[in-house]
N, C-alpha and C positions, 0 to 999 in steps of 0.2 A: 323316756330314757332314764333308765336308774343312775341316781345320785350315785359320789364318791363314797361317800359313807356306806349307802344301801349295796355298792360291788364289795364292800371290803367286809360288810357285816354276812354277805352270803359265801364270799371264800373262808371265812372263819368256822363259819358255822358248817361249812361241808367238811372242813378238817374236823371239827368238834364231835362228828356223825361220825369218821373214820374208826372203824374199830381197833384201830394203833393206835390211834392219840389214849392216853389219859384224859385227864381233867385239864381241858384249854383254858388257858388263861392269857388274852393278850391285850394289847394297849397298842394303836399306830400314831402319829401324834407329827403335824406337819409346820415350818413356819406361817403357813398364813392360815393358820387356828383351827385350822382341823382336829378331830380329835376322839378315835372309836376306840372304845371300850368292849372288851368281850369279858365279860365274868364280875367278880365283885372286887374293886377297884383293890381294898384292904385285904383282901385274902390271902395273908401267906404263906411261899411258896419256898425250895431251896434253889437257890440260883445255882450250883454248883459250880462249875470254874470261874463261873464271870466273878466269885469270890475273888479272884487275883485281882483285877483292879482296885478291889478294895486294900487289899498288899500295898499295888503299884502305889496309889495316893497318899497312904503313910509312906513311905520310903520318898516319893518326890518330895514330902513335904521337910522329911527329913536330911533332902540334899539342900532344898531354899534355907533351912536351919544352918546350915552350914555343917553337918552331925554324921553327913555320910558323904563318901565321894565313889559314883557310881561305876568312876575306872579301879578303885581302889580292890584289891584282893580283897573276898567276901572273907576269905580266913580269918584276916584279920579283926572282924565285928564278932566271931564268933572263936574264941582263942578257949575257952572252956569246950571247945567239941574236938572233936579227933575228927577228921578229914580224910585222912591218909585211906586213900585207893580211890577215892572217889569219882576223882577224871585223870587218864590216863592219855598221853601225846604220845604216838611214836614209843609207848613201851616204857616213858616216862611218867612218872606220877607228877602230876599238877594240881594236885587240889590245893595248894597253897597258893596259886597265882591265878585260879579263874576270876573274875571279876566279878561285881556285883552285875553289872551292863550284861555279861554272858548271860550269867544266871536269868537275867531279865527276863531276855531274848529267846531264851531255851539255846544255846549255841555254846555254853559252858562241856560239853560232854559229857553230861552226866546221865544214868539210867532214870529208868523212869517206872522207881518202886510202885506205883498203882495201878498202871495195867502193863507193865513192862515185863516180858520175861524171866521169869525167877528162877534159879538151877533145883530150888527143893521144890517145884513143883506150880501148881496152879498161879496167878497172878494173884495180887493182897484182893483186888475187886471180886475174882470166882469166887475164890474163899470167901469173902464175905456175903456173898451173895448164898450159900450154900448156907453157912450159921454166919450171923452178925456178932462181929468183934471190935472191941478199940486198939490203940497202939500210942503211943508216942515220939519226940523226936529222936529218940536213942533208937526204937527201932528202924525208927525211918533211913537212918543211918549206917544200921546193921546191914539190913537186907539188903539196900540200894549198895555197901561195899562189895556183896556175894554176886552184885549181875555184874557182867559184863557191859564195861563203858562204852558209851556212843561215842562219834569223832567230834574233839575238839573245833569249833569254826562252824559246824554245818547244824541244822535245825534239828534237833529231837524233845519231844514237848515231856518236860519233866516236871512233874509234879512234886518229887526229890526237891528240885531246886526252890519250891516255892517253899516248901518247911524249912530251909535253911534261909530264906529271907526273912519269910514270920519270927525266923529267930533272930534276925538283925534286930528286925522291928522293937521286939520284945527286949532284946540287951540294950540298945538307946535308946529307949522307952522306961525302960524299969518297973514293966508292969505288962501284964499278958497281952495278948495281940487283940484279942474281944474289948479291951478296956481301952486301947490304942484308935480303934475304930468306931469307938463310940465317941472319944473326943476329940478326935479328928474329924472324922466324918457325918458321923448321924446325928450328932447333938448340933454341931454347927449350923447342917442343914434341915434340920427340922424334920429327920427321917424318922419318926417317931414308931415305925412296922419293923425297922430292919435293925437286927443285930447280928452278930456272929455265934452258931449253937454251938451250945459244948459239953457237956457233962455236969453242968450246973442249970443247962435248962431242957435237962431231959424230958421231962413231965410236961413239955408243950409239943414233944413229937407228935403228936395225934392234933395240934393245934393246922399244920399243914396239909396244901394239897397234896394227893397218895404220890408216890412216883412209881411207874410199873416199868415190866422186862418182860416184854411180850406181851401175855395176857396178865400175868401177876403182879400182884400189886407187895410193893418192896417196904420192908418195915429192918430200916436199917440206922438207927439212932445212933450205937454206938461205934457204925463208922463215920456219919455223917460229924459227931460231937470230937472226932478225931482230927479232921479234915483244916480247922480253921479257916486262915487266907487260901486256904487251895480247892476248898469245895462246899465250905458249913455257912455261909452267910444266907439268910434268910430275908424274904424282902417281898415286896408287894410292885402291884402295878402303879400305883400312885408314885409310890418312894421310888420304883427303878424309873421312870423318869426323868423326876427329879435329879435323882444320881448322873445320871447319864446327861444330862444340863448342862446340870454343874464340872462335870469330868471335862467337855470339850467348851465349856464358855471360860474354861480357867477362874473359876471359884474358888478350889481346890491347893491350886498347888500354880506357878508359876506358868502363867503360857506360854512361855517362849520353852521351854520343857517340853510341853507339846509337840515341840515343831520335831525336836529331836527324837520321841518316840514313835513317831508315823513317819520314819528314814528304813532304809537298810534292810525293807522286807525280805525273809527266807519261807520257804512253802516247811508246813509242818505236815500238813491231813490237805491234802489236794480236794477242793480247791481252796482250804486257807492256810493264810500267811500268819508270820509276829513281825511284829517289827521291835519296840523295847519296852515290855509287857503290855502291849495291845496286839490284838488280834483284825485282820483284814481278810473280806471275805468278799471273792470277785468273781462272777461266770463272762462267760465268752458274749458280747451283746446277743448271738444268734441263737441263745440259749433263754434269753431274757427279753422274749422279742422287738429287739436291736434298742432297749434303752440301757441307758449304761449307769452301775450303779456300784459303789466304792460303799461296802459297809463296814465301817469302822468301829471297834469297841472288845465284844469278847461275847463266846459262847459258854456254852455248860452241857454236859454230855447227857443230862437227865431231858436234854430237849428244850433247852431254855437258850434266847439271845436278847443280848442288851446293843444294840446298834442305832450309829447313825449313819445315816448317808452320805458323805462329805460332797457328794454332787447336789443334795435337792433340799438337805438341811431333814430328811424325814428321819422320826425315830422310832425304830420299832424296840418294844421291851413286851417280852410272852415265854411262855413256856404250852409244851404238849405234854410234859411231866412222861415221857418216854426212854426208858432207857437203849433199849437194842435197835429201832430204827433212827437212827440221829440224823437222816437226812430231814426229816419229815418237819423240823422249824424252820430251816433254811426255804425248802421251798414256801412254805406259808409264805417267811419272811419276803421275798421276792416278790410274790401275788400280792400283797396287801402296800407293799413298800411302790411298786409301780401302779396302784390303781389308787394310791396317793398321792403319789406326781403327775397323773393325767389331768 
């Protein structure tokens, strides 16, 4: 009978043969010491959203600071930006009352400048996907006042909202959001692979695994160095881990914090949820043949998840570096995540 390891190292390996996948790179990683590895431990990758958590842990750190209050109007951290149109209630403008908490949660109303409906045409993602461009937060600002608001209260995953938190970060911080993350985060924990790319470390694009959209392989530098906390953090199997440890052992930032952001789940991309900047990701047992499995933490649309299991304690951190089928980590993550708990 094949070993836990020897099942997990041949569902890897059959996604790795899929001609959808990219360049697999995963990690499963169990309390009682399990521990498979597909690919080169250091080799790194772009996590893409699960960039947000790295957000979420400066801003928590900066509520235990006492420096931010996460009910508090985001307007107020950011009084040098214009706001105005940006969430609109009932026909009224609210961007000066949504909360930081909102913004968290994606529940603020706001559009969602990266792959969200734009009135002058393709989404900022086709566009760049067609020629690769950068941008900043002024446009992010611009473009996202010209779409049309989501409803205040209810789930829409705004990538908007994460550039106006980077920007909290950065104004109580006094110093860019890459420099925030590194003394916060990477330096503390010894995450010596993962920083956040930007326009200062262009010249190691070709350092990472490719990430494709279909069959093609995507050379997108100058959006990726645009992205920040919302998609540019770079990072390895070793280091996401690590991270993801530290994220739910309360390392980080206060635990009892915790308990408050895996509250209040809303469904964004059926079947995951946010709860207040974490992502939950849950199928039906008869789906998952009948074991039941809560993965907590956060995905990335280039095929990439940082998860744990809050039922079995497993953690899975991988990418398929795929952009257009994005179901194709999740189910890995399932297979490899139950043939770790048997």
């Amino acid at each position: 009978m094949a070993t836990r390891e020897q099942r997990i190292h041949r569902l890897i390996e059959k996604s790795a043969a899929d001609r959808r996948t990219g360049e697999v790179l995963w990690r499963v990683v169990s309390p009682d010491g399990l521990d498979v590895v597909h690919g080169d431990l250091d080799r790194p990758f772009f996590v893409a959203s699960v960039s947000k958590l790295f957000t979420v842990v400066c801003l928590a750190q900066l509520r235990d600071e006492g420096k931010l209050d996460w009910d508090a109007p985001i307007a107020g951290y950011l009084p040098d930006l214009d706001l105005t149109g940006l969430a609109v209630d009932n026909g009224r403008d609210v961007s000066d009352e949504i909360t930081v908490r909102e913004v968290l949660g994606h529940t603020a109303g706001l559009a969602d400048y990266f792959e969200g409906p734009r009135p002058d045409g393709p989404t900022t993602l086709k566009r760049a996907l067609q020629s690769d461009f950068g941008w900043g937060e002024a446009e992010v600002v611009e473009w996202t006042r010209a779409m049309t608001p989501a409803r205040r209260g209810r789930g829409l995953y705004s990538d908007t909202g994460f550039q106006l938190l980077d920007g909290v970060v950065e104004r109580l911080d006094g110093r860019a959001f890459a420099e925030s993350v590194r003394a916060r985060i990477t330096a503390p924990l010894g995450l010596d692979h993962t920083y956040v790319f930007t326009s200062d470390t262009l010249d190691r694009f070709d350092e990472m695994a490719v990430i494709r959209y279909a069959d093609r392989d995507l050379r997108l530098p100058l959006l990726l160095a645009s992205c920040g906390g919302q998609g540019a953090v770079v990072s390895t199997l070793r280091d996401g881990v690590a991270f993801v440890q530290a994220f739910f052992d309360g390392r980080l930032f206060d635990k009892k914090l915790l308990d408050e952001m895996l509250i209040n789940w809303h469904r964004i991309f059926s079947p995951l949820e946010y709860g207040t900047g974490v992502m939950r990701f849950r199928l039906p047992a008869v789906l998952t043949g009948f074991r039941s499995f809560e993965f907590q933490g956060h995905s990335g649309a280039s095929g990439v998840v940082f998860y744990r299991d809050d039922r079995t304690g497993v953690i899975v951190v991988g990418t398929v570096n795929q952009l257009k089928q994005r179901q194709l980590p999740y189910q890995l993550m399932i297979r490899t995540a139950a043939a770790a708990a048997s």
